[in-house]
C-alpha positions in Angstrom: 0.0 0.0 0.0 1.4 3.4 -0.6 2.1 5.9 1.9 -0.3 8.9 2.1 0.9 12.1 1.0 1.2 14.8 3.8 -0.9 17.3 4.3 -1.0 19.8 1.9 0.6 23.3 3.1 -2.3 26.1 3.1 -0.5 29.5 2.6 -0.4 32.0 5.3 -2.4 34.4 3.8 -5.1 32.5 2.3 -5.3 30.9 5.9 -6.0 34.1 7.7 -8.2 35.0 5.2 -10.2 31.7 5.6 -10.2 31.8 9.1 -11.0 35.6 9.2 -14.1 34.7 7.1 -15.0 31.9 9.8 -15.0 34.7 12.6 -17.3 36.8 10.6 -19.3 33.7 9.9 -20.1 33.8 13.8 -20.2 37.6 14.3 -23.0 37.5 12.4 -24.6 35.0 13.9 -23.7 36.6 17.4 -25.6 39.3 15.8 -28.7 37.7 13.8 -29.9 35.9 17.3 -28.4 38.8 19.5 -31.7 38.2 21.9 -29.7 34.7 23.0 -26.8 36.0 23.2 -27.2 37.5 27.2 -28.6 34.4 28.1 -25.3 32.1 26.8 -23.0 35.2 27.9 -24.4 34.6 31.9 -23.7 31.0 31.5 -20.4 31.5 30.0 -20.3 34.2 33.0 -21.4 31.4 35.7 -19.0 28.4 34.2 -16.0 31.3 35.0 -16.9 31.9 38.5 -17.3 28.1 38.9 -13.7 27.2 37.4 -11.9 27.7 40.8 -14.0 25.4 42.4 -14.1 22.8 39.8 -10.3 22.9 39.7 -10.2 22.5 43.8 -12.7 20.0 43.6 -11.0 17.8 40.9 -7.9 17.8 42.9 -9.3 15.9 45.8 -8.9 12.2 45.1 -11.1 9.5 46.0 -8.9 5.6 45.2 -6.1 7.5 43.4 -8.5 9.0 41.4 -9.3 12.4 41.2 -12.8 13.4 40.6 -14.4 14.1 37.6 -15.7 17.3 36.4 -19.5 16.3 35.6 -19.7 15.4 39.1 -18.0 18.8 40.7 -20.7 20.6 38.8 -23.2 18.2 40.2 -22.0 18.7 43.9 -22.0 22.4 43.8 -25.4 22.9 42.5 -26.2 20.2 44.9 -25.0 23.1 47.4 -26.2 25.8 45.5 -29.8 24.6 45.8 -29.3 23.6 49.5 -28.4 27.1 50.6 -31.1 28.5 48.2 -33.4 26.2 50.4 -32.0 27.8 53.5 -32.0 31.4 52.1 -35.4 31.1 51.3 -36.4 29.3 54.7 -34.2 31.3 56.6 -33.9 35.1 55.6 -36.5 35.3 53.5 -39.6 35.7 56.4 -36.9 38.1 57.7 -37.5 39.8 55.0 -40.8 40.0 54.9 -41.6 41.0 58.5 -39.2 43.9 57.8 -41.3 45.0 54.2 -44.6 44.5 56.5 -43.4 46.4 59.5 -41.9 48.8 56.9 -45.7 48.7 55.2 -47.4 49.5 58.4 -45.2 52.6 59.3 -46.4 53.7 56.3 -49.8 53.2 56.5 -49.6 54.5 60.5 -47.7 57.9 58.5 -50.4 58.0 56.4 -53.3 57.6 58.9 -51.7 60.3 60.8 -51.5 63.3 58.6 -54.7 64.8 59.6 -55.3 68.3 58.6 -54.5 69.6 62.0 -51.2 67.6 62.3 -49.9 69.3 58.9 -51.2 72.4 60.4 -48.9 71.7 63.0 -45.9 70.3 61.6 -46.1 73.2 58.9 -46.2 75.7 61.9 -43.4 74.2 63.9 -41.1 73.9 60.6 -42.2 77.7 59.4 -41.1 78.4 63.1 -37.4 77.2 62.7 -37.2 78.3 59.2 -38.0 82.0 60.1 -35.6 81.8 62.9 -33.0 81.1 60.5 -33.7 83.6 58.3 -35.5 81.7 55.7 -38.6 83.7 54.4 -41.0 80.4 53.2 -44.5 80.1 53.9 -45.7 76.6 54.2 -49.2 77.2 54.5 -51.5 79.9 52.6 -52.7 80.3 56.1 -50.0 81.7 57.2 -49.7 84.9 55.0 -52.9 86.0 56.2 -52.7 89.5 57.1 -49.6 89.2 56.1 -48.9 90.5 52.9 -46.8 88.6 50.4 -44.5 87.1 53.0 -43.8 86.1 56.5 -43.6 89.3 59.0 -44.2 91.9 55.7 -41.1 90.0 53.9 -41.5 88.5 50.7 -42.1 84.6 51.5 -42.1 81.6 48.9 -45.4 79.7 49.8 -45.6 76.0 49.7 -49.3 74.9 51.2 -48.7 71.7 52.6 -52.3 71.2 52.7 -53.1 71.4 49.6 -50.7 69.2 48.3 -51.5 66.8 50.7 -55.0 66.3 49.9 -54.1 66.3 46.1 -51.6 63.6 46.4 -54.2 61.5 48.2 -56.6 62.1 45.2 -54.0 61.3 42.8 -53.4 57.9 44.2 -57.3 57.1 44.8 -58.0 58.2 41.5 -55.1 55.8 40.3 -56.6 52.7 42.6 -59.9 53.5 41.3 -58.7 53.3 37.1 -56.7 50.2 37.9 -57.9 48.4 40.1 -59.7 45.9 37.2 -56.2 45.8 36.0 -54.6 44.1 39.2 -55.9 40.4 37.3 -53.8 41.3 34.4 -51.2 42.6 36.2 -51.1 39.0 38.5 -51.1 37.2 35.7 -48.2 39.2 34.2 -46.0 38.5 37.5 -46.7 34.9 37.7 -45.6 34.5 33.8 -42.6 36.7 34.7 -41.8 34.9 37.7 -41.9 31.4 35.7 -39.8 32.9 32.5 -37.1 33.6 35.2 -37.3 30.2 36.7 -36.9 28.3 33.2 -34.3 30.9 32.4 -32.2 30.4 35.6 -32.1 26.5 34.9 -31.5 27.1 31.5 -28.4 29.6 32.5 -27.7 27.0 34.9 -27.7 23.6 32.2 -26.0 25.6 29.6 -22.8 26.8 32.2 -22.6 22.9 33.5 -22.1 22.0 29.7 -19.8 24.7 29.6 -17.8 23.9 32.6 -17.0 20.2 31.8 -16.0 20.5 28.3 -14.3 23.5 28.6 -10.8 22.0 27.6 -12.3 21.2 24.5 -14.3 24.2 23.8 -10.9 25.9 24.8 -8.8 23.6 21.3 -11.8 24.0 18.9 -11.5 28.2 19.6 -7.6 27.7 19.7 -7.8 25.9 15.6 -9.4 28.6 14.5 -6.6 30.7 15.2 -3.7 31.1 12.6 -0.6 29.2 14.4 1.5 31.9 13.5 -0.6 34.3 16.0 -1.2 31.4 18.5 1.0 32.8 21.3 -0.1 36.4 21.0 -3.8 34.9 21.2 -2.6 32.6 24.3 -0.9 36.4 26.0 -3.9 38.5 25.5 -6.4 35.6 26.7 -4.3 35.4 30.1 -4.4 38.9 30.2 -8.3 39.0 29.9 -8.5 36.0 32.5 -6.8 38.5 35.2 -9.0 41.3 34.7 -12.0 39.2 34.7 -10.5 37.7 38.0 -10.0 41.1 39.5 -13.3 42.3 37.8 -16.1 39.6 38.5 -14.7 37.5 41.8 -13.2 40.5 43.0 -16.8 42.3 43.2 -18.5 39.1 44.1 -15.9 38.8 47.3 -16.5 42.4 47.9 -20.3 42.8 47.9 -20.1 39.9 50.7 -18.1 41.9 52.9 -19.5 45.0 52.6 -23.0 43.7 53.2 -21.8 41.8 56.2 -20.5 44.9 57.5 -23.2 47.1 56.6 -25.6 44.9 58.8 -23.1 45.2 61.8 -23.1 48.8 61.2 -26.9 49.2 61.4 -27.3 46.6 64.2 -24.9 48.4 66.4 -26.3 51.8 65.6 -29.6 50.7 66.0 -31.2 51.5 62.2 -34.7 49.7 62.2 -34.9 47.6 59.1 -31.0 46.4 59.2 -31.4 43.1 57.3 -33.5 44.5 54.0 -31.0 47.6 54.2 -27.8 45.2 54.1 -29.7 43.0 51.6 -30.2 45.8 49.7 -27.0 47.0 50.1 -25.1 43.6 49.1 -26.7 43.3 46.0 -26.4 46.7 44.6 -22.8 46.6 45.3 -22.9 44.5 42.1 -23.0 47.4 40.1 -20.0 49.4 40.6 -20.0 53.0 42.1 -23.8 54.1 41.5 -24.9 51.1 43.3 -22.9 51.9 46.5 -24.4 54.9 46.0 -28.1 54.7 45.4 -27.8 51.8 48.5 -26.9 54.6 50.7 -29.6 56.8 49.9 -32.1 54.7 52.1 -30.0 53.7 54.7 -29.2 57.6 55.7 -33.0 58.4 55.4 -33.9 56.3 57.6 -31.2 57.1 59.9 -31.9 60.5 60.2 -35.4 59.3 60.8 -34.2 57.8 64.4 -32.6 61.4 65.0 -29.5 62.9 63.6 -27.0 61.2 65.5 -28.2 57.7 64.2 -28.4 60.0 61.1 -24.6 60.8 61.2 -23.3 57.3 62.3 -24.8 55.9 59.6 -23.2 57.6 57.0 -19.6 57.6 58.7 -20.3 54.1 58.8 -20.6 53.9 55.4 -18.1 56.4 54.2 -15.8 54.1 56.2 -17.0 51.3 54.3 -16.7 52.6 51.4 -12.9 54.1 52.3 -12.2 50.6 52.9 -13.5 49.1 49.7 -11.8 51.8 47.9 -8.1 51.9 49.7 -7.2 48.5 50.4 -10.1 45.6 49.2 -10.2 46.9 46.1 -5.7 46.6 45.5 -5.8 43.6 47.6 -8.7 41.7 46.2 -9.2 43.2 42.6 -5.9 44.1 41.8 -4.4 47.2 40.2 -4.2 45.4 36.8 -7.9 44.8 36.9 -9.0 48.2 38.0 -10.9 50.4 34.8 -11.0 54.2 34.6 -14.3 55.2 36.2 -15.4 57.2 33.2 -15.5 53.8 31.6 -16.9 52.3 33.9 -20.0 54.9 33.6 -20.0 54.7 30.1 -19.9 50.9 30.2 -22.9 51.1 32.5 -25.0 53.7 31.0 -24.5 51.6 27.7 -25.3 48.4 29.3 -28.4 49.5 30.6 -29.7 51.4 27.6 -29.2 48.4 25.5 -30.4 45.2 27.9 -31.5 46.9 31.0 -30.8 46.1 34.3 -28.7 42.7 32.8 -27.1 44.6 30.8 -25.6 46.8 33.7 -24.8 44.0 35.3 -22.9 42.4 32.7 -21.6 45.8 31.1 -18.3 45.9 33.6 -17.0 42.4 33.0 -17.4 43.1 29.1 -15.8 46.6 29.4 -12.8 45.0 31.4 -12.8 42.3 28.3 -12.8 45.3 25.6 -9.9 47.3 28.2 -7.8 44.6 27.8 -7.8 44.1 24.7 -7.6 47.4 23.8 -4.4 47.6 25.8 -3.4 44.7 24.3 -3.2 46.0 20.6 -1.8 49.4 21.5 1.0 48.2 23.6 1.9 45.5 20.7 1.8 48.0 18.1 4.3 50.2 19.9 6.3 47.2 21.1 5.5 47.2 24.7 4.7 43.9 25.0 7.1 42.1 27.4 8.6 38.8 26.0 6.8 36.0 28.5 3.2 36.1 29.1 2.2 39.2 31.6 
């Protein structure tokens, strides 16, 4: 039998030209079924936060064998699920005695604002207000005799009456027109609720089939790379893995911690409604910068509600939080490599958002710390920048 020939050789050029017309092949399918696309990004998202584990996991071996990577995955979402079970049995009616209690306050607030309390509360505030100089009237009442202001000064008036009663009109009114709407509007919550629940174990499925076959998903990406541009490929992918690492576990670890010690804040301080306000406060944290900062907002309110002290310790307490997030978990945890210019992190945000919504914030950092570094990438190779072994 005769030997078979080798391989043809395929030019370099006409290779990257082949190639190059495979990658646009699947850019436009990216792009064609771009609705897909956030769904396959969070599993992609999920398998990377789960490839530590896995690793650690497949290490520990059972008969000289180490485990497999099919069952890692099974054991964590074994433990995923478990601690969703406790979450739900445990915090969750935590949770809802605070939104009730937080519900009734309300309603007591409400219930209270009789005519003659907003009489008084607008006298006792127009009280301090004209001791301080400030010339506002907050009641048409009180300019009577007056003139046009408050002791024959010109006066802004404000009737807190008034707008009282018209707000309470504006949200019968808006009962009364929707109320045949609250079937419709049930219906569309329980549809929603079951989308997200067939979406999560999609997410989930699709991340598992990511996670054990990622060696080979890994080669099949790696063929379609000219050889000659195999190592630069292998550099810049290593350089995308740290920033992601700093990026996505970095912000995972750190909304932990400065939920945990936003609770011990509030509990020591004394803040009613400590566990929804760190709740709160942990999972905003996922979205860098405005959600430390819209997570605040309640948290002083209803401080200063308690008195201004409470008020006050509350936001040093978070200041301080935030001066540690910012001055040593961030370096230690994220890394300076990993850290983006905050101006693209807005942008990155603001784009995110406009484009997918709230996912799309979410998932706008880690793909602005993707497009960083390879943006960096480029510009240092093109000036020759790069060092020699991989960075």
């Amino acid at each position: 039998m005769a030997n078979d020939a080798p391989p043809a050789t395929v030019p370099a050029r006409r290779r990257v030209l082949i190639l190059g017309g495979l990658w646009l092949v699947v850019l436009v399918v990216l792009i064609t079924f771009r609705a897909v696309v956030l769904a396959f990004a969070g599993a992609a998202l999920i398998a990377y936060l789960l490839a530590p584990l896995v690793n650690l996991i497949g290490r520990v071996r059972i008969r000289r064998r180490g485990i497999p990577g099919w069952l890692a995955i099974i054991l964590i979402y074994a433990a995923f699920f478990l601690v969703s079970y406790l979450f739900f049995l445990l915090v969750v009616p935590q949770l809802y005695r605070e939104i009730a209690r937080i519900s009734r306050d309300a309603a007591d607030l409400a219930n209270s604002l009789t005519p003659d309390r907003v009489r008084e509360l607008a006298a006792t505030a127009q009280e301090w207000l004209t001791a301080h100089g400030i010339s506002v009237a907050l009641s048409s009442r009180a300019l009577e005799g007056t003139g046009n202001g408050v002791n024959g000064t010109f006066a802004f008036t404000l009737d807190l009456e008034d707008l009282l009663r018209e707000a309470v009109h504006n949200v019968s009114t808006f009962l009364r027109e929707n109320l045949g709407n609250i079937a419709s509007i049930a219906r569309q919550v329980v549809s929603g609720v079951l989308a997200a629940v067939f979406m999560l174990f999609f997410v989930l499925m699709v991340a598992a089939f990511i996670s054990i076959d990622a060696a080979g998903i890994a080669r099949y990406v790696e063929g379609m790379i000219p050889p000659e541009h195999t190592s630069d490929v292998r550099r810049l992918v290593a350089r995308i893995d740290r920033s992601l690492s700093g990026v996505v576990r970095g912000q995972m670890t750190i909304c932990l911690v400065n939920g945990i010690l936003t609770f011990i804040g509030l509990i020591l301080l004394g803040v009613k409604f400590a566990f929804l306000l760190a709740t709160v406060a942990t999972i905003l944290s996922l979205v860098p910068i405005f959600g430390s900062i819209i997570s605040s907002v309640p948290i002083v309110a209803i401080a200063l509600s308690q008195g201004w002290q409470t008020g006050l310790g509350a936001l040093g307490w978070i200041v301080g939080i935030h001066a540690l997030e910012a001055y040593f978990l961030n370096p230690k945890i994220i890394g300076s490599a990993a850290r983006i210019h905050p101006l693209i992190v807005a942008f990155s945000l603001i784009a995110g958002e406009r484009s997918y919504g709230i996912v799309g914030a979410l998932f706008a950092v880690p793909v602005a710390a993707i497009a960083v570094a390879c943006f960096d990438f480029v510009r240092q190779k093109a000036q020759g920048e790069l060092p020699s072994a991989v960075p």
